[in-house]
C-alpha positions in Angstrom: 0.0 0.0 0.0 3.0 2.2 1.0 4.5 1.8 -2.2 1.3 2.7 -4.5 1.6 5.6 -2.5 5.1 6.4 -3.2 4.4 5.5 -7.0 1.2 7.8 -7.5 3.5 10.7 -5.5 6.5 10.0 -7.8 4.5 10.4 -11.0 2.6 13.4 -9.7 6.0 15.0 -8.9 7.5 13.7 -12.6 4.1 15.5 -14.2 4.8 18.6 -12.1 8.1 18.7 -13.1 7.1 18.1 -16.9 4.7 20.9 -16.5 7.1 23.4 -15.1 9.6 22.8 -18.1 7.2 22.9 -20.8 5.8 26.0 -18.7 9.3 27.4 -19.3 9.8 26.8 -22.4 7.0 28.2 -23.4 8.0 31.5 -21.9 11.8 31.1 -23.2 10.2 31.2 -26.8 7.8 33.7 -26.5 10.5 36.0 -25.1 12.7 35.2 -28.0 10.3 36.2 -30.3 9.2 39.4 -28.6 12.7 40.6 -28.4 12.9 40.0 -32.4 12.3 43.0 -35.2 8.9 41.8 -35.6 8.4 40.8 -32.6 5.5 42.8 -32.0 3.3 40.8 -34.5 4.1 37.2 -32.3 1.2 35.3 -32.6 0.1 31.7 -30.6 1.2 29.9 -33.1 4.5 31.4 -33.5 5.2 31.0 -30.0 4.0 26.9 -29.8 6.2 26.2 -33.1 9.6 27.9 -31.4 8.7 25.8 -28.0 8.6 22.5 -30.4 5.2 22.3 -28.7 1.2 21.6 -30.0 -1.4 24.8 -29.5 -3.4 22.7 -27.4 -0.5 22.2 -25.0 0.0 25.7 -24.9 -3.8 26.5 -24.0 -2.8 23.4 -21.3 -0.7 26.7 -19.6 -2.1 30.2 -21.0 -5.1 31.1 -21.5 -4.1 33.2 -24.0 -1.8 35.8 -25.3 -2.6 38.6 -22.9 -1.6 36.2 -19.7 1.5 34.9 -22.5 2.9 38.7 -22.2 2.2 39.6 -18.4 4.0 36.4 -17.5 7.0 37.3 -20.4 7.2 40.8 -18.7 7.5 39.9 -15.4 10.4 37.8 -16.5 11.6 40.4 -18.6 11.3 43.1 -16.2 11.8 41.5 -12.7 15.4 40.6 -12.0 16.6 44.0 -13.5 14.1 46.1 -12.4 14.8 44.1 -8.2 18.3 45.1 -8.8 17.7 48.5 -10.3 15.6 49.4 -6.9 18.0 47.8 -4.6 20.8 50.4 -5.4 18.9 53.7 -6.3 17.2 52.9 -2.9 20.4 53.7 -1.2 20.5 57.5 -3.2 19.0 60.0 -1.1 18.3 62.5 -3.3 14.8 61.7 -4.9 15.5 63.1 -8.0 19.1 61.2 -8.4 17.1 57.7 -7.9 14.5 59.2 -11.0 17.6 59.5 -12.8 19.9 56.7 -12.0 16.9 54.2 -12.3 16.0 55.6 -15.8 20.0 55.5 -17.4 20.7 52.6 -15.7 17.0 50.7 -18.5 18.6 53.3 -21.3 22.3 52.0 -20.5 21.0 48.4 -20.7 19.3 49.0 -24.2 23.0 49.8 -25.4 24.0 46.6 -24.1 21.1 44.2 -24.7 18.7 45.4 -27.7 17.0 42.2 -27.8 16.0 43.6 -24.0 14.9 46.6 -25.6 12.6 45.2 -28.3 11.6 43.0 -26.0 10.3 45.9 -23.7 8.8 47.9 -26.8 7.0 45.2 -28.2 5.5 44.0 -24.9 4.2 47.1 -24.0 2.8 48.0 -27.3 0.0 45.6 -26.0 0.0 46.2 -22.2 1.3 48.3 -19.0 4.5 50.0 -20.2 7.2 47.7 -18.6 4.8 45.5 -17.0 2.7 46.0 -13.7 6.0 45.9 -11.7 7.9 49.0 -13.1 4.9 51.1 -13.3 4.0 50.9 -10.3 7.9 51.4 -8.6 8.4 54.4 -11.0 4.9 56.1 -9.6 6.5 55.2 -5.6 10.1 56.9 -6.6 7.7 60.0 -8.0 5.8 60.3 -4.8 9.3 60.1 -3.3 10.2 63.1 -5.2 7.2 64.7 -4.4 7.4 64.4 -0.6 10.9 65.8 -0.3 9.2 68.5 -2.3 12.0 68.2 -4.9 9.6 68.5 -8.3 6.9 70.8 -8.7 4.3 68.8 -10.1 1.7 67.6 -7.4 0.0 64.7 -9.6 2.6 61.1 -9.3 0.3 59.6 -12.1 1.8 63.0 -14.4 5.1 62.0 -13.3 5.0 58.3 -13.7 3.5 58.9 -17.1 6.4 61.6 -17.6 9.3 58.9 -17.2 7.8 56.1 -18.6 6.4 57.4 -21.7 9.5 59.1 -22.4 11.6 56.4 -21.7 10.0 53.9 -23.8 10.3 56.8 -26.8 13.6 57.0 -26.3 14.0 52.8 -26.4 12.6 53.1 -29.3 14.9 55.8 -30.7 17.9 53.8 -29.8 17.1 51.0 -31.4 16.4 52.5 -34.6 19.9 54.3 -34.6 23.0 55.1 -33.0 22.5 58.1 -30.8 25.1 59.7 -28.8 27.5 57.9 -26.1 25.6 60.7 -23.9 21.9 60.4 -25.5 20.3 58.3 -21.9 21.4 61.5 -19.9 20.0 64.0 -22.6 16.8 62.2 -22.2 16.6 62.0 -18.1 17.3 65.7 -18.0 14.9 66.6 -20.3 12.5 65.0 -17.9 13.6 66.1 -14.5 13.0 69.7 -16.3 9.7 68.3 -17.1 9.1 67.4 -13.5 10.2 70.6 -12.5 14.0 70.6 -11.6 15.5 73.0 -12.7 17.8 73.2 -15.8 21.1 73.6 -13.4 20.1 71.0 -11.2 19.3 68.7 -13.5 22.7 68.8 -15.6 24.1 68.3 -12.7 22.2 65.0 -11.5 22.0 63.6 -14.7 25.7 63.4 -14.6 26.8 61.9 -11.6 28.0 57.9 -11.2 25.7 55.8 -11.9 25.6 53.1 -9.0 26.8 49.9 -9.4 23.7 47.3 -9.6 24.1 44.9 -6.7 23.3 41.8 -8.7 24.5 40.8 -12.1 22.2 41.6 -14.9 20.2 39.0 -16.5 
């Protein structure tokens, strides 16, 4: 009896197991394809014939491709954006962790512009840079507000502010080569935006950025 047991709980664990891998690789794929130049366009299909798996398997783990891209995003987005917080956390000018935080995603377009597509193409369809991000840049904004270093009163204006912008200038980077400089041209133009003013914000926009306190993925 005690070893029916142990079989039923061995293959249960196997089938977990099974499921978490094909779960993966499912994700793996679809983050592949996002990240390519017409990535934007990825369909279900797409996605099941780069995972080497059926369409009714995939249905077996997403509902869909709206619950497909949140759970790409939040891989995407999480490691970097957990590491990004940890160290402009330790800032204590408000204004300095707006602007580390935003060179440190423009920096990593430079490096990564698979990343980058990845990030344009997923929020073409959804929150820009997933749930997680948008709601951390709106905290770092209400921050800012607080210490009453910006003028605007609104954190919804600001958030808006830095995301949209950012994702613009994303985009802008990976359509050309821009300037060794162009990530700080772009976060001072929106700490002006927010209300810094121009000295100030030449000045923050070019101090060291900190060094992120885990590798990046």
């Amino acid at each position: 009896m005690a070893d029916g047991r142990s079989d039923k709980a061995r293959r249960l664990e196997l089938g977990r197991q099974r499921r978490v891998r094909t779960r993966a690789r499912i994700v793996a794929a679809a983050f592949d394809l996002f990240g390519e130049e017409d990535g934007l366009y990825v369909r279900i299909e797409d996605v099941a014939k780069r995972a080497g798996i059926t369409r009714a398997t995939f249905y077996d783990h997403f509902s869909g491709m709206a619950e497909l891209r949140d759970a790409v995003t939040y891989e995407v987005t999480h490691d970097f954006l957990t590491a990004v917080t940890d160290v402009v956390s330790l800032l204590d000018d408000p204004r300095e962790r707006i602007s580390a935080a935003i060179r440190l995603y423009l920096h990593r377009v430079r490096e990564v512009p698979g990343w980058g597509r990845s990030m344009i193409n997923l929020s073409a369809n959804g929150i820009i840079f997933g749930a997680e991000t948008f709601r951390q840049a709106e905290l770092t904004v209400i921050d800012a507000i607080a210490a009453k270093q910006v003028a605007i009163e609104d954190s919804a204006i600001g958030r808006d502010a830095i995301l949209g912008t950012t994702i613009a200038a994303i985009s802008t980077m990976l359509r050309g080569e821009r300037g060794a400089d162009y990530p700080e041209q772009v976060v001072a133009v929106i700490l002006i935006g927010l209300g810094v003013t121009p000295g100030d914000a030449a000045k923050i926009v070019l101090r060291p950025l900190p060094e992120l306190s885990t590798p990046r993925p």
